[in-house]
NUNUTI-911034 format. One record per residue (C-alpha): residue in one letter; residue number from 1; x, y, z. Coordinates in nm, 2 decimals. Layout:
<sites>
 type seq     c1     c2     c3
    a NUM      X      Y      Z
...
</sites>
This chain:
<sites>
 type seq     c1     c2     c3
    x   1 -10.31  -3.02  -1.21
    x   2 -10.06  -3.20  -1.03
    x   3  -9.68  -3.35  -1.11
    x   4  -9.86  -3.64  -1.25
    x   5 -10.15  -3.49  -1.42
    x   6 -10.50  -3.37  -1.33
    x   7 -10.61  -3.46  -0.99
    x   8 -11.05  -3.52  -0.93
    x   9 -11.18  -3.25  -0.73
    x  10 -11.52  -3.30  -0.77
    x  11 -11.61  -3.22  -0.42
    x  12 -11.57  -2.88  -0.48
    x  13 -11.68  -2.85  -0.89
    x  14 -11.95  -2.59  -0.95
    x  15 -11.98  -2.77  -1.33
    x  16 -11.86  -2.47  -1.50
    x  17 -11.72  -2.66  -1.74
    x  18 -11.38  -2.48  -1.76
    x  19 -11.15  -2.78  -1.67
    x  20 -11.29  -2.97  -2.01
    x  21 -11.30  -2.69  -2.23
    x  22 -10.95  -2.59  -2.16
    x  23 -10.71  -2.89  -2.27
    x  24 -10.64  -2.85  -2.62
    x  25 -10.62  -3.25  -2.63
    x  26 -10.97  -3.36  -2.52
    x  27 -10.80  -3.53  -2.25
    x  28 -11.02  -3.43  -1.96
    x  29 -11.37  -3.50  -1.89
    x  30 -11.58  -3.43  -1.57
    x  31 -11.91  -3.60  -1.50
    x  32 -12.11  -3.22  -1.45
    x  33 -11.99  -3.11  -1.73
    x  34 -11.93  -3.37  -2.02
    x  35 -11.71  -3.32  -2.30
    x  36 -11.95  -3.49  -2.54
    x  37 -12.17  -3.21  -2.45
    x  38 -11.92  -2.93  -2.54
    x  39 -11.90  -2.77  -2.88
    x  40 -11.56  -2.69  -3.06
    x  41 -11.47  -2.33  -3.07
    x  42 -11.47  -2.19  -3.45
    x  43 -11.24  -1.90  -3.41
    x  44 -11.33  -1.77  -3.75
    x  45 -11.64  -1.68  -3.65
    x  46 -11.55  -1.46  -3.37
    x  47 -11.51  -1.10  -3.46
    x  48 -11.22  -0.89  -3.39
    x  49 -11.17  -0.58  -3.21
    x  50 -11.33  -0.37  -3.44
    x  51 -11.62  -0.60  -3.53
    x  52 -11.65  -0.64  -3.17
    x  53 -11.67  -0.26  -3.11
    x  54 -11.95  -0.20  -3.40
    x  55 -12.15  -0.48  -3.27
    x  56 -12.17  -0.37  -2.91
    x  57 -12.22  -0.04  -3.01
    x  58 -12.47  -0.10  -3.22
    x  59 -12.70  -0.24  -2.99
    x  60 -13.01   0.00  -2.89
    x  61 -13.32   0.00  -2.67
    x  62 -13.60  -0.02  -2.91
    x  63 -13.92   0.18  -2.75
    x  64 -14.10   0.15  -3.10
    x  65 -14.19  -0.18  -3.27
    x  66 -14.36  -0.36  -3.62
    x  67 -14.71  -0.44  -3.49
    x  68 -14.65  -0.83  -3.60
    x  69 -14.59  -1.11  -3.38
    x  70 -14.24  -1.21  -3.31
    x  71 -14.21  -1.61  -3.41
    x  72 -14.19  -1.84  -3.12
    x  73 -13.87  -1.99  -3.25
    x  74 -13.68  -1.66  -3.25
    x  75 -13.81  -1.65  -2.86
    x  76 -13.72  -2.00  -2.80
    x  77 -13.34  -1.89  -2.98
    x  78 -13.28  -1.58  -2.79
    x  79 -13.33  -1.77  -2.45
    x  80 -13.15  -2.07  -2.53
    x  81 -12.87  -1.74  -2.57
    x  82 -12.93  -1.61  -2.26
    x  83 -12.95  -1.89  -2.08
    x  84 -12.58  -1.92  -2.14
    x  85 -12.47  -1.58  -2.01
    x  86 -12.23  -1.56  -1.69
    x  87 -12.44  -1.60  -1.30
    x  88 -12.25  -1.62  -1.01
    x  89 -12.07  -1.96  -0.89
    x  90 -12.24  -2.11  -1.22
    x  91 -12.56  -2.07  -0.98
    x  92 -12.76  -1.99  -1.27
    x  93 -13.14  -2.02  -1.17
    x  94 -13.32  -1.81  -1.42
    x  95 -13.64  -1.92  -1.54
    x  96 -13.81  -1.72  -1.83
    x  97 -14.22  -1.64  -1.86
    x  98 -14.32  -1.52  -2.22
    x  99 -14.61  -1.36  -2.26
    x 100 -14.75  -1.27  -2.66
    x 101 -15.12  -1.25  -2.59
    x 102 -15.19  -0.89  -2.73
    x 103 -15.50  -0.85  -2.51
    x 104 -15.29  -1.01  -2.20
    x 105 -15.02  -0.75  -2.28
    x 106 -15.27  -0.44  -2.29
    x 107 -15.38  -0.56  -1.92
    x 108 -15.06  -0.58  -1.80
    x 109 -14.99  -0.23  -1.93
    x 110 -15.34  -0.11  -1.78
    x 111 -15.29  -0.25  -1.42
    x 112 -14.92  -0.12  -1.40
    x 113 -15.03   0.22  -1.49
    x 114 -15.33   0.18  -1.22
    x 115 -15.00   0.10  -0.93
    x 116 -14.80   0.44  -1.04
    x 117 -15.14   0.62  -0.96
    x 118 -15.14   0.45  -0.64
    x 119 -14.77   0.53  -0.62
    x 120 -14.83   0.92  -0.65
    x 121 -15.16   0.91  -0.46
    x 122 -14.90   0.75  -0.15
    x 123 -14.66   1.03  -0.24
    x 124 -14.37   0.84  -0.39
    x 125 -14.08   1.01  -0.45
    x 126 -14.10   0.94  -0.86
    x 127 -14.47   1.08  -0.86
    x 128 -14.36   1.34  -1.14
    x 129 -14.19   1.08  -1.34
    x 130 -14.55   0.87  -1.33
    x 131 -14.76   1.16  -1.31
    x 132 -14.64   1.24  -1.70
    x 133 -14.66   0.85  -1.80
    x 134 -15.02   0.87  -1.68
    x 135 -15.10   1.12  -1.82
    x 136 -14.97   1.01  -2.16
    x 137 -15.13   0.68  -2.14
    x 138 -15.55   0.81  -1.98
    x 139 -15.53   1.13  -2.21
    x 140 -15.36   1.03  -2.53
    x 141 -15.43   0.61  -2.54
    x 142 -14.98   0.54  -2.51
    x 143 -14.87   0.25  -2.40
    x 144 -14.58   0.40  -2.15
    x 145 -14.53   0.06  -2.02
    x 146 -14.45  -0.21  -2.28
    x 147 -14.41   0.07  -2.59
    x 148 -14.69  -0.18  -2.78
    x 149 -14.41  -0.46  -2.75
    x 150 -14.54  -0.79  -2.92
    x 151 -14.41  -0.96  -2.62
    x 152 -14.27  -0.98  -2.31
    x 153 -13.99  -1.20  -2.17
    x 154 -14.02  -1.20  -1.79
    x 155 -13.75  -1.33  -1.60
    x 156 -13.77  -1.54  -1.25
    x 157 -13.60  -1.61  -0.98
    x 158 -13.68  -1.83  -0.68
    x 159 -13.73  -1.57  -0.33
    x 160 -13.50  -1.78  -0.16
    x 161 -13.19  -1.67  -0.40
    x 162 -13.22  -1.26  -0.39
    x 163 -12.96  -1.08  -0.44
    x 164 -12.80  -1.35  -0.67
    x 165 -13.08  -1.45  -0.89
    x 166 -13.14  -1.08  -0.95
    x 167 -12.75  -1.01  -1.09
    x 168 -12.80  -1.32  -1.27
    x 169 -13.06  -1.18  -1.44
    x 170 -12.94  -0.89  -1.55
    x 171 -12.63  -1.11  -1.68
    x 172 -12.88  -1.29  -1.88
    x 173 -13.10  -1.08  -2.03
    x 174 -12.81  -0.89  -2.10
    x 175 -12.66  -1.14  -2.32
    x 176 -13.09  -1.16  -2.48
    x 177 -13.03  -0.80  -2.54
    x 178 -12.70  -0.87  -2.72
    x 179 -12.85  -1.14  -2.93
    x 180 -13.17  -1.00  -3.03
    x 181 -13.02  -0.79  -3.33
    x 182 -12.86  -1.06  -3.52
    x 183 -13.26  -1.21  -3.50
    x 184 -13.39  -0.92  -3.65
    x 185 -13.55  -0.82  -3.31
    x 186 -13.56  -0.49  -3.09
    x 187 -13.57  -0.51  -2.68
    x 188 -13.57  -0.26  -2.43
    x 189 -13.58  -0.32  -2.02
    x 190 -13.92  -0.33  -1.90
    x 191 -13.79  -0.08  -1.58
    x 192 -14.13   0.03  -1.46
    x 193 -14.32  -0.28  -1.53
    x 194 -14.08  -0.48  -1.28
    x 195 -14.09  -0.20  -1.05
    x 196 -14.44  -0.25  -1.00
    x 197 -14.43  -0.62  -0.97
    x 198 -14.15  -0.60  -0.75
    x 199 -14.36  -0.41  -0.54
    x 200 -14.57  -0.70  -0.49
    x 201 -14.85  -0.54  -0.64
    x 202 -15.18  -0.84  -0.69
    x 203 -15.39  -0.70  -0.93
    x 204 -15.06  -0.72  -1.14
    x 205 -14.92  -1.04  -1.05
    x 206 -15.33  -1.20  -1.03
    x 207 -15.23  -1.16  -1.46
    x 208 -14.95  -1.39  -1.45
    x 209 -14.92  -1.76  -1.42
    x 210 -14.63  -1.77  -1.18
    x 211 -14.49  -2.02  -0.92
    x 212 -14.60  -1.90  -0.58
    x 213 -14.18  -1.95  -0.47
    x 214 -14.06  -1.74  -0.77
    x 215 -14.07  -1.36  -0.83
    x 216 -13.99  -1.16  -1.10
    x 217 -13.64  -1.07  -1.10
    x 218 -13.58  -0.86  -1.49
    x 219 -13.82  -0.82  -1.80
    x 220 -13.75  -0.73  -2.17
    x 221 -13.99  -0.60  -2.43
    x 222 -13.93  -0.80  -2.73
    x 223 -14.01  -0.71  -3.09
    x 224 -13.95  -0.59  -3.48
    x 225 -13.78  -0.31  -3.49
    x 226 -13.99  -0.02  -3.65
    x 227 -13.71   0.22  -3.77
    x 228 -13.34   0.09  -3.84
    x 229 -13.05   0.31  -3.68
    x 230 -12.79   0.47  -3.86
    x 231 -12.51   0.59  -3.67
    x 232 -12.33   0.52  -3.35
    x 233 -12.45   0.70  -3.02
    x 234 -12.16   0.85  -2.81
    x 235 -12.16   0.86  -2.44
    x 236 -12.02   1.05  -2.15
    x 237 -11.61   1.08  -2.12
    x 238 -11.45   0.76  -1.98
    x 239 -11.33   0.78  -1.63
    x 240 -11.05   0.62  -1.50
    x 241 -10.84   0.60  -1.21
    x 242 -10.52   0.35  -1.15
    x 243 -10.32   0.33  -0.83
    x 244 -10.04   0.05  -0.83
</sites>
């Protein structure tokens, strides 16, 4: 903003959008980020502190879910969510691979647990960790990967953007995670599955229809809730330190 009103800068605009949602007039527009495409902000709907604190809180990693499929629309609502979440320098770059094939999603569960035996046989260093999620899953039939999760949101990024496309991510499925409640759905992270196609490992990634340029960069379990929680979960002692 100059003496004599906004100056262009679009040589240097990462379309964030910022410089058209900020005047309280309308008065700006910028070509990556048109104001025609911006929604007004209804401040009654945003909750205070309190609400705030009880939502956020709220949230839980669901390990147990309703055996019925999740409806495609409530998929295609969380992502158009998540989609909107922070990434660095607006660099956004997330792609999203859903998979709700129950049989697809046993396999998946079947072949990771195959790479943690390979994992112990090699002597990884979380051997004991797998050695009691194998165990569950060849003597007793669990599913210690995706909990019997009606789906799975996988999350891509391209090679060529790592560590970036991996925070933005996390940012993302983040906000998915956030979301999924006010849908009636559970999530939890999907840690060991991405572990082990992180790894690189084929007979996992042979499963999965995805872009020879992209890897898997976050996943969620998705699905109905089985049991409803009752009461807020505390956490360790907040740590602070100031220097000024």
């Amino acid at each position: 903003m100059s003496d004599k009103g906004p100056v262009e800068m679009e040589s240097i605009c990462i379309a964030c959008g910022h410089c058209v949602a900020v005047c309280p007039q309308a008065a700006i527009d910028n070509t990556q980020a048109p104001l025609d495409g911006q929604i007004p902000i209804d401040r009654n709907l945003l909750p205070d502190e309190l609400q705030a604190e009880q939502f956020l809180r709220a949230r839980r990693s669901v390990r147990c879910y309703k055996t019925e499929r999740v409806a495609r629309d409530k998929i295609m609502r969380l992502l158009d969510i998540a989609r909107l979440a922070p990434s660095g320098g607006n660099t956004q770059g997330v792609r999203y691979h859903v998979v709700d094939d129950p049989a697809l999603l046993r396999e998946i569960t079947a072949r990771t647990v195959d790479w943690m035996e390979a994992q112990i046989k090699a002597g990884d260093a979380r051997g004991a960790y797998y050695g009691g999620m194998v165990a569950a899953y060849r003597e007793q039939g669990r599913d210690v990967v995706l909990r019997d999760a009606p789906c799975l949101i996988i999350a891509l990024t391209p090679h060529n953007f790592q560590p970036r496309g991996r925070d933005n991510t996390h940012f993302s499925l983040a906000y998915a995670e956030l979301m999924a409640p006010a849908l009636g759905l559970g999530t939890c992270w999907a840690g060991v599955f991405e572990s082990c196609a992180a790894s690189g490992w084929q007979p996992l990634l042979s499963l999965l229809s995805i872009p020879e340029d992209m890897l898997v960069s976050g996943a969620l379990m998705v699905g109905i809730p089985r049991y409803t929680y009752q009461r807020l979960v505390e956490r360790k002692p907040l740590q602070v330190s100031w220097q000024s």
